[in-house]
C-alpha positions as CSV (number, residue, x, y, z in Angstrom):
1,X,0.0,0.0,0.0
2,X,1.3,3.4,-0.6
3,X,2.5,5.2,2.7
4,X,2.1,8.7,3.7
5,X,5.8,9.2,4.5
6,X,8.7,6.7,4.5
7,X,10.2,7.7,7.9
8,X,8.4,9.0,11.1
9,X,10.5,9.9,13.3
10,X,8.4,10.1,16.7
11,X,9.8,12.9,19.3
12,X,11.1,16.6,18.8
13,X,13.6,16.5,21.4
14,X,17.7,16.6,20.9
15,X,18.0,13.0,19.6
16,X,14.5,13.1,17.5
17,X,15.3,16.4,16.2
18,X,18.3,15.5,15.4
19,X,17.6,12.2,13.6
20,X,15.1,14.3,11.5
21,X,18.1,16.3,10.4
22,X,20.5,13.9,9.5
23,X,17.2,11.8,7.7
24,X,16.6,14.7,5.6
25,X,19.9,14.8,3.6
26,X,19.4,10.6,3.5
27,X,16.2,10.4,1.2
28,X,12.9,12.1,1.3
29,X,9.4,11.7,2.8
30,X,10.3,12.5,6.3
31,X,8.1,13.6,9.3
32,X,9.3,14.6,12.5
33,X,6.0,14.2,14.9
34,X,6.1,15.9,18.8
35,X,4.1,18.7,20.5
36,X,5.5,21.8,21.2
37,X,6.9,22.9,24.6
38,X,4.0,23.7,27.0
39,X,3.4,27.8,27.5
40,X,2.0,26.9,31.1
41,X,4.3,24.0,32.8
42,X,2.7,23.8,35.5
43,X,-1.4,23.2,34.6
44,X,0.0,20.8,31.3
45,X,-0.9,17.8,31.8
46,X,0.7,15.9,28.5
47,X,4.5,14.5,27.9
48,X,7.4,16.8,28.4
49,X,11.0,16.7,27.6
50,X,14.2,17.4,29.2
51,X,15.5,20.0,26.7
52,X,13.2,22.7,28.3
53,X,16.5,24.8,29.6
54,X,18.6,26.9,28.1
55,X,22.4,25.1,29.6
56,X,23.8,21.7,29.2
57,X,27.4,21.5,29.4
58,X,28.9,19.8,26.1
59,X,32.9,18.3,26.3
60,X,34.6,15.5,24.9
61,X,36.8,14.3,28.2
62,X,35.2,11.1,29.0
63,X,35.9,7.7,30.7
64,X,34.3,6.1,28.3
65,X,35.8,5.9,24.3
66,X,32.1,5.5,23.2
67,X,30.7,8.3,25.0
68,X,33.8,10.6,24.3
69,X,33.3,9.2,20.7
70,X,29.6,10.7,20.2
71,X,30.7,14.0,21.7
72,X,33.5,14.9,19.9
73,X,31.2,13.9,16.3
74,X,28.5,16.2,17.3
75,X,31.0,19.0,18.8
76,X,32.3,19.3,15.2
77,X,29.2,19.6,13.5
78,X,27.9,22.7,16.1
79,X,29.2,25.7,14.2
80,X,27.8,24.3,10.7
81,X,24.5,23.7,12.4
82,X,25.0,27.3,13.4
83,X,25.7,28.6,10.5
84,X,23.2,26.5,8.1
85,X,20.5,27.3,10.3
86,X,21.0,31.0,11.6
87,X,20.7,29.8,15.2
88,X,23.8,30.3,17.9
89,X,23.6,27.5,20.5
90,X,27.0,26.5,21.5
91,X,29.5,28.7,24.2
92,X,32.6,27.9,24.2
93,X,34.0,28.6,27.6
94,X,35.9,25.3,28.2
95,X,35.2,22.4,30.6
96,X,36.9,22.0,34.3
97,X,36.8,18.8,35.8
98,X,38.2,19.0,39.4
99,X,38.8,15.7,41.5
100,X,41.1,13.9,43.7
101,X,44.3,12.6,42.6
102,X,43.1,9.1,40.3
103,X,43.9,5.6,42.6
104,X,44.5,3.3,39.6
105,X,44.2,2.8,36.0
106,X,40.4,2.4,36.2
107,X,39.8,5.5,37.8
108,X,37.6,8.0,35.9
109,X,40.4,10.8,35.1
110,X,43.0,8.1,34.4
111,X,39.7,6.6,31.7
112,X,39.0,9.9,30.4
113,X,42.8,11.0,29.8
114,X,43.3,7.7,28.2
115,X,40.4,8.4,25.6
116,X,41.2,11.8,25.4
117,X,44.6,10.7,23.7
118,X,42.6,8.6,21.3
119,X,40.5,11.3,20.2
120,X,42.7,13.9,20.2
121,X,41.5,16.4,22.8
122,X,43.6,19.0,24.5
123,X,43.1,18.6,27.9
124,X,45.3,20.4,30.3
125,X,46.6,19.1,33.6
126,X,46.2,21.4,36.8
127,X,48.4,21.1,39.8
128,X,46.2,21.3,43.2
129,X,49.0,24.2,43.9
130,X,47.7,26.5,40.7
131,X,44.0,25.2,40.5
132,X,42.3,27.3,43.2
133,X,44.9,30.3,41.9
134,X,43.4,29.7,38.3
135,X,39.8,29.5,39.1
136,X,39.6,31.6,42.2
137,X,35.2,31.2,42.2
138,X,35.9,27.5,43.3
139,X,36.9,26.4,46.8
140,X,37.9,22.9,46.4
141,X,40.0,20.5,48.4
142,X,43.7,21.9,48.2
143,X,44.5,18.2,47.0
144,X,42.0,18.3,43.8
145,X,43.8,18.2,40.4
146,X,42.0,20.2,37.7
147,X,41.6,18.8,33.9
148,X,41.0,21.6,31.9
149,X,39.8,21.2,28.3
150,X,39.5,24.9,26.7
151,X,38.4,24.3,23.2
152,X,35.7,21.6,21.4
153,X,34.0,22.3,25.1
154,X,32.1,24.4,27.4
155,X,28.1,24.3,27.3
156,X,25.1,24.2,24.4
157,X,21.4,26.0,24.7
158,X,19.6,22.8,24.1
159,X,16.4,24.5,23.4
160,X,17.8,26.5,20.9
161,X,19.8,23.6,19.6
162,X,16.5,21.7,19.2
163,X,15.0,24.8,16.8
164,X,18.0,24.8,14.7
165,X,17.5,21.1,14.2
166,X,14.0,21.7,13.5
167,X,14.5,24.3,11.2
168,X,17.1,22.6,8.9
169,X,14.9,19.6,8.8
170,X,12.1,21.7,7.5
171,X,14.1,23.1,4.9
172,X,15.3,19.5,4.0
173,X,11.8,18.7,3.1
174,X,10.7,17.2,6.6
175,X,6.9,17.6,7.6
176,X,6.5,18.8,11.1
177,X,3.7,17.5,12.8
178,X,2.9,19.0,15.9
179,X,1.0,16.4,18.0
180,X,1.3,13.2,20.5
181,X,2.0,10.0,19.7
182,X,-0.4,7.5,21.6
183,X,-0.3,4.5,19.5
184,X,2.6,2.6,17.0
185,X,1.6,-0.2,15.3
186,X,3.4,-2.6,13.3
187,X,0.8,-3.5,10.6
188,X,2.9,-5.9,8.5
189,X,3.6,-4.2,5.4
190,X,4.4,-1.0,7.2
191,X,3.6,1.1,10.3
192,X,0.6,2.8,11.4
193,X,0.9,5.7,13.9
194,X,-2.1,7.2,16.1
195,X,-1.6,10.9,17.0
196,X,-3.9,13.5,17.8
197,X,-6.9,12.1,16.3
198,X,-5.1,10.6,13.2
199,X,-3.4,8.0,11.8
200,X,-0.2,8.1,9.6
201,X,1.4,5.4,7.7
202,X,5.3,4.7,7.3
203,X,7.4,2.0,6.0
204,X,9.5,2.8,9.2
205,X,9.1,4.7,12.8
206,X,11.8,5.7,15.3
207,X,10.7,6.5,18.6
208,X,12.8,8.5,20.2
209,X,10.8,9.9,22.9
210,X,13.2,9.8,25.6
211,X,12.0,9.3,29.1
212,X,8.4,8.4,27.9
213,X,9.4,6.3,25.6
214,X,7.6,4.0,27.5
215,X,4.4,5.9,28.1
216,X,1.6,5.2,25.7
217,X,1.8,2.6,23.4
218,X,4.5,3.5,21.1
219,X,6.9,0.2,21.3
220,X,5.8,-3.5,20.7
221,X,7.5,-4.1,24.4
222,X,8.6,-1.5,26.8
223,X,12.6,-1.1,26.4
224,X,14.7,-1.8,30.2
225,X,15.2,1.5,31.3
226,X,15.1,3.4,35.0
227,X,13.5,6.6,34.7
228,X,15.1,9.2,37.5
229,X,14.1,12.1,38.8
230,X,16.9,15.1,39.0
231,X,16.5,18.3,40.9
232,X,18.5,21.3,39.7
233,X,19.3,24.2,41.4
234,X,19.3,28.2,39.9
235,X,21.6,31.0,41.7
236,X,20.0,34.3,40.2
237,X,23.1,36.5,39.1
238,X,23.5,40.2,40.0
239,X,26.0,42.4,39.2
240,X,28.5,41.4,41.6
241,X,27.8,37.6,41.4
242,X,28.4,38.0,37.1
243,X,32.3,40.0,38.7
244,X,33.3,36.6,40.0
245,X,31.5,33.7,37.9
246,X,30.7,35.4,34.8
247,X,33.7,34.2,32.9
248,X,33.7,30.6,34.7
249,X,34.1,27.4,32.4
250,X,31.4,24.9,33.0
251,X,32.6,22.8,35.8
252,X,32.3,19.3,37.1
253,X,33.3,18.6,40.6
254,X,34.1,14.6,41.4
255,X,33.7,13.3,44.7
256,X,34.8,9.9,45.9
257,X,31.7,8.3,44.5
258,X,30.1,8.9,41.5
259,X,27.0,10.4,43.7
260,X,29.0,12.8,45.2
261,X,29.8,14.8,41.3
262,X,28.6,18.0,41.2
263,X,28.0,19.9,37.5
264,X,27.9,23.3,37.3
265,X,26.8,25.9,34.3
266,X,28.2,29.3,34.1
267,X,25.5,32.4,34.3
268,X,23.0,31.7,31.9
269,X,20.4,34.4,30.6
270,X,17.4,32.7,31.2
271,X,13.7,33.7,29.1
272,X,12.8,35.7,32.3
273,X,15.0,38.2,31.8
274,X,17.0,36.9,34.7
275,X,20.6,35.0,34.6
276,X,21.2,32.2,36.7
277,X,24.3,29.9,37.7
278,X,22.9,25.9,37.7
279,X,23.7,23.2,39.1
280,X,23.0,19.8,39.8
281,X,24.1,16.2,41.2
282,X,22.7,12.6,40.9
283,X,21.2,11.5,43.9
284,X,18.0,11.0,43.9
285,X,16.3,7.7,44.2
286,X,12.7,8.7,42.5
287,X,11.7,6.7,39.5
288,X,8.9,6.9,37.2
289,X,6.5,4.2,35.8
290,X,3.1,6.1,35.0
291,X,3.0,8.8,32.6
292,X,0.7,10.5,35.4
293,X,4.0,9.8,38.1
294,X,6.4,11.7,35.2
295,X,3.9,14.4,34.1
296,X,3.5,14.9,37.7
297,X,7.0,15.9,38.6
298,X,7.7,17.6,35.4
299,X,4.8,20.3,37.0
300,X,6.5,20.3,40.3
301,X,9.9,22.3,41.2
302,X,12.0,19.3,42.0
303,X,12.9,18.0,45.5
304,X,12.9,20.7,48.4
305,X,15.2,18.2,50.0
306,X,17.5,17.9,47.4
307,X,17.7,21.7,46.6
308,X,19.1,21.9,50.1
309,X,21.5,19.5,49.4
310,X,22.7,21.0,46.9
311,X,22.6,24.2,48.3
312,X,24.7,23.4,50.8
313,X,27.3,21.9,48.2
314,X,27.0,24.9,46.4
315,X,27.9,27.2,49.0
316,X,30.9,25.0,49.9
317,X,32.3,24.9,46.7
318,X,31.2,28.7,45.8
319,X,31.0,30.9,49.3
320,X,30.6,34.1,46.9
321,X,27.2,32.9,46.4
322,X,25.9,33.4,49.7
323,X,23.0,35.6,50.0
324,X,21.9,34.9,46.1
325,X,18.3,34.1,45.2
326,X,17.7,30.2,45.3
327,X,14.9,27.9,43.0
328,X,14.8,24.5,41.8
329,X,13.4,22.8,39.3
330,X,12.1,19.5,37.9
331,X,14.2,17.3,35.0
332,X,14.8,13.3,34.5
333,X,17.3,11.0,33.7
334,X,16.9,7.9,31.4
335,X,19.2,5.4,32.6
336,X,20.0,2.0,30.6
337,X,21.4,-1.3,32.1
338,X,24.3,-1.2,29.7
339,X,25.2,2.5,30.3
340,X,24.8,3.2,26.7
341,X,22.3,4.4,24.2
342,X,19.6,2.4,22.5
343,X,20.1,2.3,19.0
344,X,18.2,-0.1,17.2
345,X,15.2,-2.0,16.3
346,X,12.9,-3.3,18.7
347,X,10.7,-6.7,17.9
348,X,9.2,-5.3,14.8
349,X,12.1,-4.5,12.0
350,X,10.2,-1.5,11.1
351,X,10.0,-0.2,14.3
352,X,13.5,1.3,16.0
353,X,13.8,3.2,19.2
354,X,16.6,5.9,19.9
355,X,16.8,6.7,23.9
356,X,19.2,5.8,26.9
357,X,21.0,9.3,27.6
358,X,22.2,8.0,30.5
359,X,22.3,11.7,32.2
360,X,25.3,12.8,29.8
361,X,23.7,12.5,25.9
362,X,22.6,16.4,25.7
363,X,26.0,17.2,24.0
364,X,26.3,13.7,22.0
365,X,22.2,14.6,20.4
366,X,23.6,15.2,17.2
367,X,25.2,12.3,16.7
368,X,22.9,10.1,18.3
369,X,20.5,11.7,16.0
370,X,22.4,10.7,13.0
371,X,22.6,7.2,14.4
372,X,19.2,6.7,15.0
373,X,18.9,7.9,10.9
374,X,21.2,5.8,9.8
375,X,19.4,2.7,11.9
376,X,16.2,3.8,9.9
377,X,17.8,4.6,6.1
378,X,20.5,1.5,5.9
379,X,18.8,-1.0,8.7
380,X,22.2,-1.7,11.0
381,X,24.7,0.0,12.8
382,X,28.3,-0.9,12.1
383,X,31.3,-1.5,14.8
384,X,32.6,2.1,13.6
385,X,29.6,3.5,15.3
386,X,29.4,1.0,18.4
387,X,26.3,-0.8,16.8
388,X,26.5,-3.9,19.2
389,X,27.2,-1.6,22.0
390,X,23.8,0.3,21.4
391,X,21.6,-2.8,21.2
392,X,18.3,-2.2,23.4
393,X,17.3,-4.4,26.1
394,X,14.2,-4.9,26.6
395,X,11.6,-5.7,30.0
């Protein structure tokens, strides 16, 4: 039967965005399907998506050669997005990590400097004498090391990364079609789709919904995934806050454990008029099953517990903020079993799913975009791009 496009691609967040992108300079009859980011958060009572900020912090040092990989692919496409699409989304500032001196060969730093030298990144080492000299805003442990990566690094607007995506998908041809998925059927010959009152047809769908992928009815089996809740924190800037941390790199702060890290964005103008320092860490225990449980949190502002936590970190680490206004905010991670991205087909061969960001993938979207394309237009992944790595699992 004849189709109405070849590839849906189901979610316009980074990844699905992204895929549409890279889809539209593969063939033609493309749609990129997703609502639009609610006006009211609070009183909305559909799906969401993570990319509702305007800071994620974008780098290439990484423990992991796959992960490091998808970063550095997507960092070198940022200023042609740019430029093809009129859109600035990427700053530049460089990249701090700050952390105690590595205990063996499997330590993170002693991982990330290993695949740094693979891929090439400049990442410059910090004596504990010269790092608190260097970057006076942060009051670390006179024993932390810094890593310091100043170029291919520093942090990306997501939202605005998402509408440049968009937009050069649209001028590749790509129907936009602003509405939610609720329903993906395989129906033999091809794929049937169920979305604001409709139905479309496609030879092939890609749902890349991220942390409602498993909401609705939009894969043949739900994918194994852990669903988190995350609680960021916002320091609003005045003038002499933006003196002292207005020329900060982004900045990630190890502890022992991997709970313990602690990311930090530099001032951010935010669509209230106001700028804000971020922050974050990863230790809350809070997972979503119910789209209801997810939408829920999404309309809340975070943890009050946790935006004390942090607050205290915060002050620890940055004194000079004391006395700034405090808020928080809701956002969730989509953690996999393997640690990696899904890339790949799910029990239908016409039916792929691209999700997994594991609470890093914001700067890799592009890439993992142009995975999840390649997945629809060719119908495998090769070692080159980690293909067996990316395999979903499924509950």
């Amino acid at each position: 039967m004849a189709v109405d496009f070849r590839f849906i691609v189901i979610g316009r967040g980074m990844m699905g965005a992204a895929a549409a992108r890279h889809l539209s300079s593969m063939t033609e009859g493309i749609a990129l399907m997703g609502p639009r980011e609610p006006e009211e958060r609070k009183v909305h009572d559909g799906v969401f998506a993570s990319h509702y900020d305007e800071a994620r912090i974008t780098r290439t040092f990484d423990g992991n050669l796959a992960w490091g990989t998808f970063a550095a692919r997507a960092l070198d496409r940022y200023r042609e997005i740019e430029a093809r699409s009129g859109i600035s989304f990427y700053s530049e500032v460089g990249c701090l990590f700050a952390g105690p001196t590595p205990k063996d060969e499997q330590d993170y730093i002693n991982r990330a400097l290993t695949v740094s030298g693979t891929l090439g990144s400049d990442i410059e080492t910090i004596a504990p004498s010269d790092l608190r000299q260097r970057f006076s805003y942060l009051a670390v442990d006179p024993d932390f090391t810094g890593y310091f990566e100043r170029k291919r690094a520093g942090h990306i607007n997501p939202r605005a990364l998402v509408r440049a995506q968009a937009r050069l998908a649209e001028q590749g041809g790509v129907s936009l079609i602003e509405a939610t998925a609720t329903s993906v059927r395989d129906a033999g010959s091809h794929v049937e789709v169920t979305a604001g009152g409709r139905s479309y047809s496609a030879e092939r769908v890609l749902v890349a919904a991220g942390g409602f992928s498993n909401f609705h009815s939009l894969l043949p089996r739900p994918i194994d995934t852990r669903v988190m809740a995350r609680t960021v924190v916002f320091y609003e800037m005045g003038e002499r806050e933006m003196a002292i941390f207005g020329d900060m790199p982004s900045t990630i702060v190890l502890g022992d454990r991997e709970e313990d890290h602690i990311y930090i964005l530099p001032p951010v103008r935010y669509p209230d008029g106001k700028t804000y320092l971020k922050l974050g860490g990863d230790t809350e225990a809070l997972s979503f099953q119910k789209l209801e449980d997810a939408g829920a949190w999404f309309r809340s502002d975070g943890s009050a517990a946790e935006r004390d936590h942090l607050s205290r970190i915060a002050l620890q680490l940055m004194p000079e903020l004391a006395g700034c206004p405090v808020t928080s905010g809701p956002c969730v991670a989509n953690f996999t079993p393997t640690g990696y991205p899904y890339v790949g087909f799910t029990q239908s061969p016409r039916i792929g799913v691209l999700t997994g960001g594991n609470f890093v993938a914001a700067k890799s979207s592009d890439e993992l975009g142009r995975l999840g394309a390649v997945l629809l237009a060719e119908g495998r992944l090769g070692d080159e791009d980690f293909g067996r790595a990316l395999t979903p699992v499924f509950a």
